[in-house]
Every structure is written in C-alpha cells, then in structure tokens.
C-alpha positions as CSV (number, residue, x, y, z in Angstrom):
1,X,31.5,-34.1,-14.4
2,X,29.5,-31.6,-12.1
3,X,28.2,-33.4,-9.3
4,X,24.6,-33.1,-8.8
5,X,23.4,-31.7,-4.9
6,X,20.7,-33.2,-3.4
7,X,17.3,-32.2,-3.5
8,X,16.8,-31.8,0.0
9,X,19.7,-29.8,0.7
10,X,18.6,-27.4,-2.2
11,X,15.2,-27.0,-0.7
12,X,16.5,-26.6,2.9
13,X,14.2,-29.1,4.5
14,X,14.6,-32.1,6.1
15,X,13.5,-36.3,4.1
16,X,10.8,-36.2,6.3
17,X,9.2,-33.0,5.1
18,X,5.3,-32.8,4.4
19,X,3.8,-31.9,0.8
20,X,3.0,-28.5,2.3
21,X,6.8,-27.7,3.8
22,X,8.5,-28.5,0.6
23,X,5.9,-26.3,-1.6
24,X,6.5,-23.3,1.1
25,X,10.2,-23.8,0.6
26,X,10.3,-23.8,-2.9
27,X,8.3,-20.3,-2.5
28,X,11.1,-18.8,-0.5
29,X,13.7,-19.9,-2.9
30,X,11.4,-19.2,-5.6
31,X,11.2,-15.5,-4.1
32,X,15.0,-15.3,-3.1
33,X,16.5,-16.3,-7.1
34,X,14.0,-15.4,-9.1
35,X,15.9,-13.5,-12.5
36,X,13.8,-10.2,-11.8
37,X,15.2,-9.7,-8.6
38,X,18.3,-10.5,-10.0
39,X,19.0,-9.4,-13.3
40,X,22.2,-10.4,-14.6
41,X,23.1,-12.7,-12.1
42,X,24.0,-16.1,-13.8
43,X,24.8,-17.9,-10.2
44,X,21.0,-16.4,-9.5
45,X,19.4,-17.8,-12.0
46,X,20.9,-20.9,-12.0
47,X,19.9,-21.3,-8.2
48,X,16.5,-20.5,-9.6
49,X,16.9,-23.6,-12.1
50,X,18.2,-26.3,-9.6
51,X,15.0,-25.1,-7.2
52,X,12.8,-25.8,-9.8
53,X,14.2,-29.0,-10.5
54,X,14.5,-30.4,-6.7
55,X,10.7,-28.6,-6.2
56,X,9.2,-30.7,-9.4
57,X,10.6,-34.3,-8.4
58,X,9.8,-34.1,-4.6
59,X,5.9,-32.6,-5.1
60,X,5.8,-35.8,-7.0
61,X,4.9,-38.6,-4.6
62,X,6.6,-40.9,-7.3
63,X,9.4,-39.2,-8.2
64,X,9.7,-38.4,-4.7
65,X,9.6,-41.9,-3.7
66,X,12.2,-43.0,-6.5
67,X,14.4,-40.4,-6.0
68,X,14.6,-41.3,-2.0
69,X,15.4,-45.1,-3.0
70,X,17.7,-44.5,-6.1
71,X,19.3,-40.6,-5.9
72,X,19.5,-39.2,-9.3
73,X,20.7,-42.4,-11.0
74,X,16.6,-43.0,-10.3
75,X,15.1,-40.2,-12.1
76,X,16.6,-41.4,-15.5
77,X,16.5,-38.7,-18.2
78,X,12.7,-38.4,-17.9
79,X,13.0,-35.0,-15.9
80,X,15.2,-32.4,-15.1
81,X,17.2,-29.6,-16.5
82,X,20.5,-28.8,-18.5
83,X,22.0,-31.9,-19.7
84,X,18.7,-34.3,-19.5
85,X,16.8,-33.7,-22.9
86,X,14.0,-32.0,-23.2
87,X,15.0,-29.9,-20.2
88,X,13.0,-27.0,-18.9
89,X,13.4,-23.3,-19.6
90,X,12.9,-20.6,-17.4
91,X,9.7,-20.0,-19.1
92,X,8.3,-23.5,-18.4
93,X,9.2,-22.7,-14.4
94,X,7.3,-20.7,-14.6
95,X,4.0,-23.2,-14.4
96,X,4.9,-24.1,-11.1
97,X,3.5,-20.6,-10.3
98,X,0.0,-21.7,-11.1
99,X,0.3,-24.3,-7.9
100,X,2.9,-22.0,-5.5
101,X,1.8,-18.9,-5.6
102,X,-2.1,-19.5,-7.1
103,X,-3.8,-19.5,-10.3
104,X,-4.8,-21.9,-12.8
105,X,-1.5,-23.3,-13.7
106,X,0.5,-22.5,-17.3
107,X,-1.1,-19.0,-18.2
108,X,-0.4,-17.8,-14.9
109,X,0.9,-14.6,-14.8
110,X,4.0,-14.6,-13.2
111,X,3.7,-12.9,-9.4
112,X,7.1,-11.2,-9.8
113,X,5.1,-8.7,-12.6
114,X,3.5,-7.1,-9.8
115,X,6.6,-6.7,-7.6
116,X,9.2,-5.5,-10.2
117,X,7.3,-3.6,-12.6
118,X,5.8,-4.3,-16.0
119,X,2.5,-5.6,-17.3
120,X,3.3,-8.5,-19.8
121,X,2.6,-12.0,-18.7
122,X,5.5,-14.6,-19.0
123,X,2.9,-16.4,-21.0
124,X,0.8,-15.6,-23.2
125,X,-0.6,-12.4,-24.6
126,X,0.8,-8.8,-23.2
127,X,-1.5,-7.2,-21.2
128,X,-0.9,-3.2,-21.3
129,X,-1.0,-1.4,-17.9
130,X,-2.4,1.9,-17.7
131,X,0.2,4.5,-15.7
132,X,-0.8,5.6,-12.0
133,X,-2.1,9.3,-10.6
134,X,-1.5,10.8,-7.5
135,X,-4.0,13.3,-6.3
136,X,-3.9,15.8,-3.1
137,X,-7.0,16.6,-1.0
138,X,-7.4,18.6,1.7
139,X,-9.6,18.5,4.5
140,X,-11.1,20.1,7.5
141,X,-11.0,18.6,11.0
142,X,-14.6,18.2,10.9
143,X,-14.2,16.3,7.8
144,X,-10.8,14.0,9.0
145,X,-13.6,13.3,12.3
146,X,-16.3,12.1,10.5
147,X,-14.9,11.3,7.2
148,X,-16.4,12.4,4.3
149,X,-17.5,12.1,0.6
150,X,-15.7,14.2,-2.1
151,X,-16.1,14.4,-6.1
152,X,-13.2,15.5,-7.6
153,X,-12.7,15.9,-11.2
154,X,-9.4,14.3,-12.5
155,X,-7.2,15.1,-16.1
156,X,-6.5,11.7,-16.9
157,X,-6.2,9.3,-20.4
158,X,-9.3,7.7,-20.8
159,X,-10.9,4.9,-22.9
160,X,-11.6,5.8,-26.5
161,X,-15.0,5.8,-27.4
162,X,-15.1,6.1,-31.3
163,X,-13.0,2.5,-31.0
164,X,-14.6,1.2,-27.4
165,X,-10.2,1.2,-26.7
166,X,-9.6,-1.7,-29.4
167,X,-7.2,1.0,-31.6
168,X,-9.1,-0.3,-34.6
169,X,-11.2,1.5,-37.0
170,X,-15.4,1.1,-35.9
171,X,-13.7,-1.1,-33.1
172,X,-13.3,-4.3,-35.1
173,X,-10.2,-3.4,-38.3
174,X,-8.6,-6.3,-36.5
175,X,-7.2,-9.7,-37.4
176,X,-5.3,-12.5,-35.5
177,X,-1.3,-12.5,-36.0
178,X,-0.5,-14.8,-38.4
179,X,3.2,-14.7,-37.5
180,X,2.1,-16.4,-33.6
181,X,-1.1,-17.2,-34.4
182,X,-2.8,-15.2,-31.6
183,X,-0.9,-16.4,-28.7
184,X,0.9,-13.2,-28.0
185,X,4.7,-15.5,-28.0
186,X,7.0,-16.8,-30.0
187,X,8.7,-20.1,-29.0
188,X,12.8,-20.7,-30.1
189,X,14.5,-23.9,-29.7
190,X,18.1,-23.9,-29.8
191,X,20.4,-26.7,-29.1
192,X,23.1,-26.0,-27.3
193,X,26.5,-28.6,-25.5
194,X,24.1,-28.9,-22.1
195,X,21.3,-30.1,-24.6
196,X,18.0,-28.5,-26.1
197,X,17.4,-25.0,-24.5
198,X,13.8,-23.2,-24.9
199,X,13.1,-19.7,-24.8
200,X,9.4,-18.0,-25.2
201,X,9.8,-14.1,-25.7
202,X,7.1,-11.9,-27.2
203,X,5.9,-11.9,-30.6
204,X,7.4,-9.2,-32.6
205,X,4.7,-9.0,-35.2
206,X,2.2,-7.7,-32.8
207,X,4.0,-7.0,-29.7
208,X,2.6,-9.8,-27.8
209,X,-0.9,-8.8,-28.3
210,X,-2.4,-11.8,-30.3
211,X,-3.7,-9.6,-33.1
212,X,-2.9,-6.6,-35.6
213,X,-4.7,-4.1,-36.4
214,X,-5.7,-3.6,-40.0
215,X,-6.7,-0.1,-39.7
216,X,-6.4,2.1,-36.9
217,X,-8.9,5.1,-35.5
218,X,-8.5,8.1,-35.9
219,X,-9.5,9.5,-33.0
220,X,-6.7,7.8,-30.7
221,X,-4.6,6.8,-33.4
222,X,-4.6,3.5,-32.6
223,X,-3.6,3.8,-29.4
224,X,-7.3,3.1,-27.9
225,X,-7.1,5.8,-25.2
226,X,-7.4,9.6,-25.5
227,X,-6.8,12.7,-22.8
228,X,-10.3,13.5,-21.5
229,X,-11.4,13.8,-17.8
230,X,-13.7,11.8,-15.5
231,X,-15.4,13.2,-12.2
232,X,-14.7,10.1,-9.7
233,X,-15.9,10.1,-6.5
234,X,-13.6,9.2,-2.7
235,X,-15.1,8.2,0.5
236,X,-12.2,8.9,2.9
237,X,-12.6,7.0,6.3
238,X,-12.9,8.8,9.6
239,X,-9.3,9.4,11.1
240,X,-6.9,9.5,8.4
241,X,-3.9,12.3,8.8
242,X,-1.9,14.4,6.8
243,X,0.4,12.5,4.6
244,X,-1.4,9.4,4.7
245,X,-2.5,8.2,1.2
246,X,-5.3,6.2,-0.1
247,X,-5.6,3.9,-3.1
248,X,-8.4,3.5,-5.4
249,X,-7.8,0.4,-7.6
250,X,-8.3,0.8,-11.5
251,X,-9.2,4.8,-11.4
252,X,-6.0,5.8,-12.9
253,X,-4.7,6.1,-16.5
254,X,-6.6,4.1,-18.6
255,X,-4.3,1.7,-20.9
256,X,-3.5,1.0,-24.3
257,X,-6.0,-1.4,-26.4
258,X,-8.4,-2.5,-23.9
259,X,-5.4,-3.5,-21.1
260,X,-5.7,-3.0,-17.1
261,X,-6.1,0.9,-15.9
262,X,-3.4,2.1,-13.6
263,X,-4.4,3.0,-9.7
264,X,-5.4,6.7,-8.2
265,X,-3.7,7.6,-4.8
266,X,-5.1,10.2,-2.5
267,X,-2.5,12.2,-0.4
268,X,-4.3,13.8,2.5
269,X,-3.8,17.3,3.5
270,X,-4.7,19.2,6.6
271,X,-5.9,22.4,6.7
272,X,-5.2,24.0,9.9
273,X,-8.0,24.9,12.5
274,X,-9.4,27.9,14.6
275,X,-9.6,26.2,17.8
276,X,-7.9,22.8,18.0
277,X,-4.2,21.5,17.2
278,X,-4.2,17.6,16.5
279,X,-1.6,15.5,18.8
280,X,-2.2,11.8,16.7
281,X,-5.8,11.5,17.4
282,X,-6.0,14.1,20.6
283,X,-7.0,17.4,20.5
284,X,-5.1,20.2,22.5
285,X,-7.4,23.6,23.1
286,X,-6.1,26.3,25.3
287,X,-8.7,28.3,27.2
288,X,-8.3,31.7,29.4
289,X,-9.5,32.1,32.4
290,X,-9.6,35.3,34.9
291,X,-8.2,35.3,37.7
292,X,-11.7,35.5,40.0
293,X,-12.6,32.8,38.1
294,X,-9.5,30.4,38.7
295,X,-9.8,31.6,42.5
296,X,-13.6,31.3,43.0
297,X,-14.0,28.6,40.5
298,X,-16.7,28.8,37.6
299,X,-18.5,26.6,34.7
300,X,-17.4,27.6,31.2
301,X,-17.9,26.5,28.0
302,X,-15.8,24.2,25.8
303,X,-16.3,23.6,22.1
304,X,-15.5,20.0,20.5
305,X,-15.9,18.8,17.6
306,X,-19.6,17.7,17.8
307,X,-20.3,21.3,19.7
308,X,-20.3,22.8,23.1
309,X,-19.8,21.2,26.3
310,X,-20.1,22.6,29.8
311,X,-17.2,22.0,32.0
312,X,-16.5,22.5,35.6
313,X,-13.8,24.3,36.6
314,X,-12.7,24.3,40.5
315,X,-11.5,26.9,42.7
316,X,-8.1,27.5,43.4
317,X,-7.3,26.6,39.8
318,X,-4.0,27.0,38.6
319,X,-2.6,28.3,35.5
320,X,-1.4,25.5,33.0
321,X,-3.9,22.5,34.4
322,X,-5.1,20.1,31.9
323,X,-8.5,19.0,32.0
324,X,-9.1,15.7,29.9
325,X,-12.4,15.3,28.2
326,X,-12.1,11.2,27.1
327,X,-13.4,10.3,23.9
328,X,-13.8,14.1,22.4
329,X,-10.8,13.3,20.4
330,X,-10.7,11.7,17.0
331,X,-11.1,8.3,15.8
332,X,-8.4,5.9,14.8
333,X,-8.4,5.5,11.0
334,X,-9.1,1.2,11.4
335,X,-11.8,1.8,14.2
336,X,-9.8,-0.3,16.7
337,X,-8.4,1.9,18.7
338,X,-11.3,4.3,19.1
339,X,-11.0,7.7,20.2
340,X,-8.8,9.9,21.4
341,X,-9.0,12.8,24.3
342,X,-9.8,16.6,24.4
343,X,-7.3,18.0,26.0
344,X,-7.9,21.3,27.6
345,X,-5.1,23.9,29.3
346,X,-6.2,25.9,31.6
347,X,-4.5,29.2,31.2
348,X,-5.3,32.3,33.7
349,X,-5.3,35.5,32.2
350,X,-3.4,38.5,33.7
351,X,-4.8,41.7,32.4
352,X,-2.1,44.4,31.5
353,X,-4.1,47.6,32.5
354,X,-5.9,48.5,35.1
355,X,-7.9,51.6,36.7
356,X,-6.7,53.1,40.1
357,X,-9.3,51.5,42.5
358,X,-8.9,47.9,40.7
359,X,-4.9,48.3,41.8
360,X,-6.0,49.0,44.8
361,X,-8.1,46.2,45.8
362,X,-5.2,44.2,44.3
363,X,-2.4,45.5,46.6
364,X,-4.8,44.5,49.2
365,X,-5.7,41.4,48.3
366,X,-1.9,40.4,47.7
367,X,-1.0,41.3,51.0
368,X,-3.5,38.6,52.4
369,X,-1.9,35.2,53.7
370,X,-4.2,33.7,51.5
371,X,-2.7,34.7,48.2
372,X,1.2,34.3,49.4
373,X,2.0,31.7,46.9
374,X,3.3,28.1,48.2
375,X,5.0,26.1,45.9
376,X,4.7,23.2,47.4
377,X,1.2,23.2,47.0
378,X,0.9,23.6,43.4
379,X,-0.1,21.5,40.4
380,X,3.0,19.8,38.4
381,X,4.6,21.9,35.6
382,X,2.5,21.8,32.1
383,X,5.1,20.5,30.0
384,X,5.1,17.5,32.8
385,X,1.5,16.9,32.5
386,X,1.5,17.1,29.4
387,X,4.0,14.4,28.6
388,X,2.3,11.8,30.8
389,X,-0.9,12.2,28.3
390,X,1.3,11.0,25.3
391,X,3.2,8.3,27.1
C-alpha cells in the first residue's frame, strides 16, 4: 500500500500557513506540473494530481481543520483522487483555475492555453483562434521623435460577410449537436483497478463547437472567413527604435466561425538620416569649422530636430570637442526617462589647396609662438569624451 504524503509537505508551506499562502503555493505547483508543460511525463502529471488534492482539502477550512486533527484517516472517501471513488480527473482540476488564477470558476478557460499554444478551452465549446501577422514600418527620425500616425493597408483573412463568419448558409443553416448536445465535450467514464477515472475531450460530431452546420456558404465554404484586406490604422509612440515591435490586439487573421482574431505586430525600421546618427536616444552631428573660426571663435548654426539653434563656439577651439545640447535628443519610448542629448563634434577643417599669398601668411603665422602647439594644453582625445557621454 502506497503511503500517502502529507498535504503540507506537497504544498511546501508550513501548518500555520494563511488562506492566501497555500492558494499562491498551489499556483507555483500548479505552474511547475501542469501536463502542457510536460507532455508525456507521468511522474509530472501525477505531481499535478497530488497538488490538486492537498490544494482542495486545505482551502477548505473544514477539511482543513479535519485533516489537521485526523491525517487522511479523516477525510474518509468523501474527497480525493485515485483510489477514493468518485475521484477527480484532470479535467475537473481544472475548476480550481476559476479561483487561482481568475475567472468564474468551471468554464474557465485553462491559463496554460495562452502560454502553450492552442485555442480550445478545457471546458466547454472550442473557441477558434485566428493566426497572427507581422508587419514592417519604416520611419523617419522626425517621425521616431514625435511619433506618428500611419494607415497601412494589410492582406489578411477576414470575416465573411455573405454568412456574418457563422460558415452557414444566410448565417443561420445551423443546429445544436445532438451527439453533445451543444456543450462542445464529450464526457467518458471508465473504471479502472485505482477506481472510476473521467476524461472530457472534444466532441467529435462537431469539433467541439456546440453545433453543425446544416448547410454551408458558399462564399467561404463554410469556413466563415475569406482573403480580403482591411486598411487599419497604428499610432506608434514617440521613441521607439529599430527592431522594437508593437502589438495590436485582435487586428490579425480573422478566425474560423465567429472565434477570436489573431494579433498584428509592427517591427520598426529606421531609415537612415542626412544629418544625425542615433546613439539610444542621443543624437551625434559632426560639424566643420575653419580654422579662423576655431582660433577667433564664432556663432554657427546647429540643426535639431525641432530646427535651428544658434550655438557659441569659443576661441582657441580644438578639433574633435563635443559640445552637449541637453534635451535635443529623443524621447524614451515609456516617457520616464525623458530626453536624450545633441551631441555635437567640433571638427576643424584643413583646406587642401591654397593660392601663393594664403601660404604665405600661413608660413608666417606658424612660425609665431602663439601657434607652436602644446600638448599639455589641449582638450582630451574624442573617443575619450565621447565614452564618458554613454557611461
């Protein structure tokens, strides 16, 4: 005879655990055994079972407070699983759902359906799930800035309008299944040397749908869905980057007779620009000076994203300084962070030909102690700088 673990130990928690701790603990082993995380995994599922069975006496103050005084010998054969009659199939675990995880109890759809894939419902009738479409859009900088509006116009399966989706002829050549009498399941008993074992599985008559069709359209076929196209429309937030995507909930594939349509995911592209390269959500620009200009020092002027700026430059500027320009950057895609920097390098431009007399004032210029160069005097290197921006 297989001796029976306690309750407690199964759970993980301690005697003295609250209502709350012992339903959050049979979540987590809920989550850790349940059969579609586990396919084919006997010692799985019957982890699954014993968590089940621990979980439904000890959320029962009375059971609770039996099973504390007594042990098993308590509990009698009014509960439990295997060898107690009337014991509990996976299926019937399944109501626990309603009260762990949310819902209205027995026709909850199992959470798992979600996670793993698939759109029936362990109870009651399927539920069809349209398939999911990935889009790309590209935009400009000004656009990823200050986010944007676009219409696109999207090849998708869509809703059949001769049937309004039903699959029947004139949307009503329909009747309930006789065979499950519009539940959508079947229920088998079987009795096996552990006792009576139940199993609920789909109906085969119509697929788990509840009803048949008596006579299908001919437009879809029956099918309640047809290739078509549909103009949606995306508001992309201010921020986003390339390769992020977006989802927009129900705007993919419609599904078969009336189910739930599948999801529409936006992948953002980039296109490059003229002026500015993104660092996250800084911008870098480079911009030439000339050499009176880095010695005498000048104004110029800088564009950003929301136009021109002036900009002071000093004298005795060096080639490769960075000039910061806070909150001419980008926002971040939540808002939280707001904006990044402009980030301007300084470059001086040496010109590569020049007339006689402009030599000559050169060679006399660079034999003035004022334009010896002194190292020691100079601005960090660039690539320094540059790293202490994006640390």
């Amino acid at each position: 005879m297989t001796t029976k673990r306690d309750y407690y130990e199964i759970l993980e928690i301690s005697k003295s655990s609250t209502a709350e701790e012992i339903k959050k603990a049979y979540r987590k082993q809920a989550l850790r055994y349940h059969p579609d995380k586990n396919p084919g995994d006997s010692d799985a599922e019957g982890k699954f079972k014993e968590s089940a069975e621990a979980y439904e006496v000890l959320s029962d103050a009375t059971k609770r407070q039996r099973y504390d005084q007594f042990g098993h010998s308590g509990l009698g054969g009014s509960h439990g699983f295997g060898g107690f009659s009337g014991g509990m199939s996976i299926d019937e675990i399944f109501s626990h759902f309603g009260d762990i995880f949310g819902g209205g109890g027995g026709g909850f759809e199992d959470p798992f359906s979600s996670i793993f894939g698939g759109g029936r419902r362990r109870s009651g009738r399927t539920v069809h799930k349209g398939s999911n479409l990935r889009v790309k859009v590209k935009l400009t900088l000004e656009e990823v800035a200050h986010g944007v509006e676009k219409k696109i116009k999207v090849n998708k399966y869509i809703q059949c309008s001769t049937c309004t989706g039903t699959g029947a002829k004139g949307g009503s050549a329909y009747q309930t299944c006789s065979t499950c009498n519009g539940s959508g399941h079947v229920t088998r008993v079987t009795s096996t040397f552990l006792g009576q074992m139940q199993s609920t599985s789909a109906c085969p008559q119509c697929g788990g749908e509840g009803k048949v069709i008596t006579d299908k359209c001919h437009d879809c076929a029956g099918n309640g869905v047809v290739k078509g196209e549909e103009v949606i429309t995306i508001k992309i937030p201010a921020g986003v980057a390339e390769g992020m995507q977006l989802s927009m909930g129900g705007n993919g594939n419609a599904a078969a007779r009336g189910g739930i349509p599948g999801d529409l995911f936006i992948q953002i592209e980039e296109t490059p620009h003229t002026d500015f390269e993104r660092e996250g959500n800084h911008l870098l620009y480079n911009h030439f000076l000339n050499f009176p200009d880095a010695v005498i020092g000048t104004s110029i002027e800088i564009p950003t994203i929301d136009g021109k700026v002036k900009v002071k430059v000093e004298a005795g500027t060096q080639s490769g300084k960075i000039l910061r320009l806070r909150g001419k950057g980008l926002p971040s895609v939540n808002g939280y962070e707001g904006k990044g920097d402009l980030l301007i390098t300084l470059q001086v431009w040496t010109p590569k030909t020049l007339s006689k007399e402009e030599k000559g004032l050169l060679e006399k210029l660079g034999k003035s102690p004022n334009f010896q160069p002194d190292p020691s005097s100079s601005d960090r290197s660039f690539f320094s700088k540059v790293k202490d921006y994006f640390e």
